[in-house]
C-alpha positions as CSV (number, residue, x, y, z in Angstrom):
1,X,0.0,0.0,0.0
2,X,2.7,2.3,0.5
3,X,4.1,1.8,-2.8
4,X,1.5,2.6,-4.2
5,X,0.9,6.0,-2.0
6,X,4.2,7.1,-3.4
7,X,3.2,6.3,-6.8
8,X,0.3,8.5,-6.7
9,X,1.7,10.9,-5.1
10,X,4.7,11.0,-7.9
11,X,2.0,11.3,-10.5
12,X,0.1,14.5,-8.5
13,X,3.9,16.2,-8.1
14,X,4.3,15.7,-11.7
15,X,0.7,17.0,-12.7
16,X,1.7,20.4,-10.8
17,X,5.1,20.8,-12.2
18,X,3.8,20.1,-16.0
19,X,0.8,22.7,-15.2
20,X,3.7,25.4,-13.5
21,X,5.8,24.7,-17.1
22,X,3.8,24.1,-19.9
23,X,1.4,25.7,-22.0
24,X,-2.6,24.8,-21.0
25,X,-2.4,22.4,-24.6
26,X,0.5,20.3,-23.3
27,X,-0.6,20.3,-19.3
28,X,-3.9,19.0,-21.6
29,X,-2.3,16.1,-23.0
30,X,-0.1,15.4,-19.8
31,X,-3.5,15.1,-17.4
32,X,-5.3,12.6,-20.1
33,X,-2.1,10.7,-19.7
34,X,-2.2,11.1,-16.2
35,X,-5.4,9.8,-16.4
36,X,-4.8,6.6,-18.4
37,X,-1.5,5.7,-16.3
38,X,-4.1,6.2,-13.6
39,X,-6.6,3.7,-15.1
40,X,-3.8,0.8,-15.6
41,X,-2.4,1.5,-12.5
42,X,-5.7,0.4,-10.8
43,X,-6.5,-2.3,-13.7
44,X,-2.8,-3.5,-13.0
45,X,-3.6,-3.2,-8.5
46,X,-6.9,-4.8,-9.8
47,X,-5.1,-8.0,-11.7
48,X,-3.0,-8.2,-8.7
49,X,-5.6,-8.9,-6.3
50,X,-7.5,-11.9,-8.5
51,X,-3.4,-13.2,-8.8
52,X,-3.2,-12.9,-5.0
53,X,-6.4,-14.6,-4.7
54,X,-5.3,-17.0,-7.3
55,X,-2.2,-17.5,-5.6
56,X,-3.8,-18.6,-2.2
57,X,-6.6,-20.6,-3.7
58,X,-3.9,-22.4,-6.0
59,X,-1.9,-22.6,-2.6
60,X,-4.7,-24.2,-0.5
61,X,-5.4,-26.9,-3.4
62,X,-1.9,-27.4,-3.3
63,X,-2.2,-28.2,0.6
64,X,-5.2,-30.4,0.4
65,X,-3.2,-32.4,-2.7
66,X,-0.4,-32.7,-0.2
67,X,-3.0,-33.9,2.5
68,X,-4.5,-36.5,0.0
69,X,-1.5,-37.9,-1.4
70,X,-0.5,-38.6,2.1
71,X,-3.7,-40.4,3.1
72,X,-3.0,-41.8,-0.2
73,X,0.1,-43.3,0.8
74,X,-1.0,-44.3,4.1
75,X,-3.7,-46.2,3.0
76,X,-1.1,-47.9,-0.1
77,X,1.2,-49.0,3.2
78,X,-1.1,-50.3,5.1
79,X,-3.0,-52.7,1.8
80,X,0.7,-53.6,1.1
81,X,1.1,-54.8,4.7
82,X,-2.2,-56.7,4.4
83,X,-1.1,-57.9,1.3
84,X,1.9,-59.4,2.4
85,X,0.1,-61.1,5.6
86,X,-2.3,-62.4,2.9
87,X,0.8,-64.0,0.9
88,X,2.3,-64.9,3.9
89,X,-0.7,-67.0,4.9
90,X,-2.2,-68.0,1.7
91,X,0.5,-71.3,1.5
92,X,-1.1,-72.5,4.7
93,X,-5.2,-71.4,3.7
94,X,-3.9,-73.8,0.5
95,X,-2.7,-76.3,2.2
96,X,-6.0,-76.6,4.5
97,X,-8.5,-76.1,1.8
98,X,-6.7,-79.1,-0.1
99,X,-6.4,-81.2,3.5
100,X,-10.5,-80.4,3.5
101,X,-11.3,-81.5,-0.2
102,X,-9.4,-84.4,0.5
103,X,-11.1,-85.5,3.7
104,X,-14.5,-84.8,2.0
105,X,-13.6,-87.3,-1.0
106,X,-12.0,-89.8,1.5
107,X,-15.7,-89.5,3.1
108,X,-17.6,-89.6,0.2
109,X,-16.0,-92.5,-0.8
110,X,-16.7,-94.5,2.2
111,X,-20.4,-92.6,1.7
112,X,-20.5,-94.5,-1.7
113,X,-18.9,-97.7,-0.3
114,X,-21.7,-98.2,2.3
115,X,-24.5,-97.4,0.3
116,X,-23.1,-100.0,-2.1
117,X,-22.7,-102.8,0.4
118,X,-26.2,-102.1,1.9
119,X,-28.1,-102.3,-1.3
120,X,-26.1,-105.6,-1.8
121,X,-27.2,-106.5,1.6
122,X,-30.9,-105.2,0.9
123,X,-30.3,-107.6,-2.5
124,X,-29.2,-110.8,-0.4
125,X,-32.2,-110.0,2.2
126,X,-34.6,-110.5,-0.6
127,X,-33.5,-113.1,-2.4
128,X,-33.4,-114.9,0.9
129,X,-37.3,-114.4,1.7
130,X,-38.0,-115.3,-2.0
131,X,-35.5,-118.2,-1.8
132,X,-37.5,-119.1,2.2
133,X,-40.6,-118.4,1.1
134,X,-40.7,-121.0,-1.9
135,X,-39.0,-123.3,0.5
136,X,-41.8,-123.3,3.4
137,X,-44.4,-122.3,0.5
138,X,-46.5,-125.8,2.1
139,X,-47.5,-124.2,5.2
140,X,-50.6,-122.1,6.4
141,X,-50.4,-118.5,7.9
142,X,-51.6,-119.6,11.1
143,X,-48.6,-122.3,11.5
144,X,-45.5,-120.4,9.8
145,X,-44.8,-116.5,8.6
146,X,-42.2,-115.2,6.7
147,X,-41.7,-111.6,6.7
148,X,-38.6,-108.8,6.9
149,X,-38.4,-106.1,9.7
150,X,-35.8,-103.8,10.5
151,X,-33.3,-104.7,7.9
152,X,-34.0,-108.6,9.0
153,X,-36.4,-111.5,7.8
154,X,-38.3,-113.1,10.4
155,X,-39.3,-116.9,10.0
156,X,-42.2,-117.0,12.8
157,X,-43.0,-120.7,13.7
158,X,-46.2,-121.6,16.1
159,X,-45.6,-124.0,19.1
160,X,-48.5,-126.2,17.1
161,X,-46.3,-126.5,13.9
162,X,-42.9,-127.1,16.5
163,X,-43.8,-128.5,20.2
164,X,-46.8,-130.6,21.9
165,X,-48.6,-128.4,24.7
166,X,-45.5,-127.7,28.0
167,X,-42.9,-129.1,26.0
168,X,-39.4,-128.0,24.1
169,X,-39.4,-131.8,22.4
170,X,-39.7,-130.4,18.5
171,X,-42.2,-132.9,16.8
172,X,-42.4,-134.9,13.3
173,X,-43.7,-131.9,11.6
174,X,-41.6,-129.3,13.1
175,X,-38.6,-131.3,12.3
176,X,-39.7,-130.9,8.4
177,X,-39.9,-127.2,8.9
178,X,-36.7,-126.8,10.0
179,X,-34.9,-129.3,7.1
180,X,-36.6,-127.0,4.8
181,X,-35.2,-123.7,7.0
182,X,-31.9,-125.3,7.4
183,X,-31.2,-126.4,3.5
184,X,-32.2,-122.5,2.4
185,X,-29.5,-121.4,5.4
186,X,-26.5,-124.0,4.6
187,X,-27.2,-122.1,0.7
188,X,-26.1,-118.5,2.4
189,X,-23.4,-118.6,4.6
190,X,-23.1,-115.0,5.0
191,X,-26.7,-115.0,7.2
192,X,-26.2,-115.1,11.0
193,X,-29.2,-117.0,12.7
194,X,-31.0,-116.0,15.9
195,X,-33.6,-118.1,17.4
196,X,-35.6,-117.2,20.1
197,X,-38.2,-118.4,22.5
198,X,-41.4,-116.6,23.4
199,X,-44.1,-118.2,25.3
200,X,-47.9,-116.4,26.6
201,X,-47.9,-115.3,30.2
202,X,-49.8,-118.5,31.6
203,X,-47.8,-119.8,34.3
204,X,-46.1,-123.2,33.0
205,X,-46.7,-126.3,35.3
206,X,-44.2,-129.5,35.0
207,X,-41.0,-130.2,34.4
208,X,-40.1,-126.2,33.9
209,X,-39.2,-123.5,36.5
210,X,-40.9,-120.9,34.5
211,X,-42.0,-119.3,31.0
212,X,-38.5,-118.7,30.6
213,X,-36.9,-121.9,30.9
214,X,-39.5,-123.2,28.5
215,X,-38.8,-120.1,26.0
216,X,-35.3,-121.2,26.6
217,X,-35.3,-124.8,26.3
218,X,-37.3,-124.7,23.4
219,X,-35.0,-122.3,21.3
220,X,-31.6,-124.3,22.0
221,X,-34.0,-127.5,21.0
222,X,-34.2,-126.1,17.5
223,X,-31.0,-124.7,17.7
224,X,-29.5,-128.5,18.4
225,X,-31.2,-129.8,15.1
226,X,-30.5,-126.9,12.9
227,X,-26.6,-127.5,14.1
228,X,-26.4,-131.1,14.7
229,X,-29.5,-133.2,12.7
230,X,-29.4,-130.1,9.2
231,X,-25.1,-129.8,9.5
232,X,-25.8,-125.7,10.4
233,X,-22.5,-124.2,11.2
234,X,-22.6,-123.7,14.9
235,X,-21.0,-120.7,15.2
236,X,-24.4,-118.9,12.9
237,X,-26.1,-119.6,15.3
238,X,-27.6,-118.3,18.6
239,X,-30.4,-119.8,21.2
240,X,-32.2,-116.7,23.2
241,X,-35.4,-117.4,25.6
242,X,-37.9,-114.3,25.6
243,X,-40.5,-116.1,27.7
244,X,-43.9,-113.4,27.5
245,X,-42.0,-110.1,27.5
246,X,-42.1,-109.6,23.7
247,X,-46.0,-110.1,22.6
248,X,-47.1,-110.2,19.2
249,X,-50.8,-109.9,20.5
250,X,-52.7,-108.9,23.8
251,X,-52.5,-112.4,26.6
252,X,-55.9,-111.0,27.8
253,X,-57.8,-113.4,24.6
254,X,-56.6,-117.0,23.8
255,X,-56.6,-115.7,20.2
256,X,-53.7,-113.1,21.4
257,X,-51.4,-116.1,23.5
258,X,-51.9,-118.4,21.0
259,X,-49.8,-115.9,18.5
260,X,-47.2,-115.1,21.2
261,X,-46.5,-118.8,21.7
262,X,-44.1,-118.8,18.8
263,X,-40.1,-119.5,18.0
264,X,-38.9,-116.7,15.5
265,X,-35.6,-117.9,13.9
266,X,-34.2,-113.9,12.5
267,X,-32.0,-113.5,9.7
268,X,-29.7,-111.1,9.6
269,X,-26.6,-110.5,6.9
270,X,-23.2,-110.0,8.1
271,X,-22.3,-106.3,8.9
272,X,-18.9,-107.1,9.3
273,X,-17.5,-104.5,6.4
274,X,-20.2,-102.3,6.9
275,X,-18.8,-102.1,10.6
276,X,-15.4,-100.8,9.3
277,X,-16.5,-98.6,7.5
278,X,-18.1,-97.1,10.6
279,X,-14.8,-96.6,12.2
């Protein structure tokens, strides 16, 4: 501002001077000139303010660059630290995802391993009551059933077809029964055999202490002819008494105990692999 004081004040000392010296046609021409030195001076203060404002606006954009660029490179050190704990790590994430995919086919192939050996199993089971049912095709429902339960196939006998009233002595026809039984079982080794006993819940009289010694006595009676009269590997086989615990029918009707006095002889395929697999 002082600068420009003395300029304007060098131009008003010069304007008196010319007007003290020169004639009035030449102190014309010096004040028009005056007067357009005047005009660029303030066009030229003018252009110097929008520069100064330039300037500082050009200076601020400059600062918030430099502010940016440093977030900039903040944020570019810090996704190049992450990256490298990413790099670092991603050998190992590798490593686990291929450990996983290979437990999963190692699973899935023991999946598809069981599923085949049960449907063979399921295939055995029914060829067996097919195979059982032709064999014992001569006798009624009321004497002999042949059916498949819980992965098993049930061969359910009467005491009529198998024992005389109190007794675990097998009879004439009983013993046919279980030649036919036996043949079908010494033509599939691969079927365990488990015969048990069950009785009504009339209180035995004679010889036996209870419903369960009969139950008993009567299922290693079979068991003994399967084994030692039809040549029934002995090691198939196993003798259980139930005595009246496992009812087919209601004891409260003599239709109902005459059903639950029975010998069930089960079937049941090895599970032997399918056991292993298990594991």
């Amino acid at each position: 501002m002082m600068k420009k004081s003395l300029i304007i004040a060098g131009c008003f000392l010069g304007i008196c001077l010319v007007s003290s010296c020169v004639p009035q046609k030449k102190y014309h021409a010096v004040n028009v000139r005056n007067a357009e030195m005047m005009r660029s001076l303030r066009d030229t203060e003018s252009d110097l303010d929008s520069t100064q404002q330039s300037v500082e606006m050009l200076q601020k954009s400059i600062a918030n660059l430099k502010d940016s660029l440093a977030r900039e490179q903040q944020e570019k050190a810090e996704l190049a630290s992450r990256l490298e704990s990413a790099m670092s790590t991603s050998s190992s994430v590798r490593q686990e995802l291929s450990d996983k995919e290979q437990r999963l086919m190692e699973q899935q192939e023991r999946l598809d391993m069981l599923q085949q050996l049960l449907d063979e199993q399921r295939a055995v089971m029914e060829n067996l009551k097919t195979t059982m049912d032709k064999a014992l095709v001569q006798y009624q429902s009321d004497e002999l059933q042949v059916y498949e339960q819980d992965g098993k196939l049930y061969v359910s006998m009467q005491d009529k077809l198998l024992f005389p009233s109190g007794s675990a002595t097998v009879n004439k026809d009983g013993r046919g029964a279980l030649g036919k039984l036996a043949e079908v079982l010494n033509n599939s080794p691969d079927i365990q055999v488990m015969v048990e006993g069950h009785t009504d819940n009339v209180p035995i009289k004679g010889r036996f202490e209870d419903n369960w010694a009969l139950s008993t006595a009567r299922a290693s009676a079979i068991v003994r002819i399967l084994t030692e009269t039809y040549d029934v590997i002995p090691e198939r086989v196993i003798a259980a008494g139930r005595s009246y615990y496992y009812p087919k029918a209601s004891n409260d009707t003599e239709e109902g105990r005459s059903k639950n006095r029975r010998t069930e002889i089960i079937l049941t395929p090895r599970l032997n692999e399918l056991f292993e697999l298990l594991q």
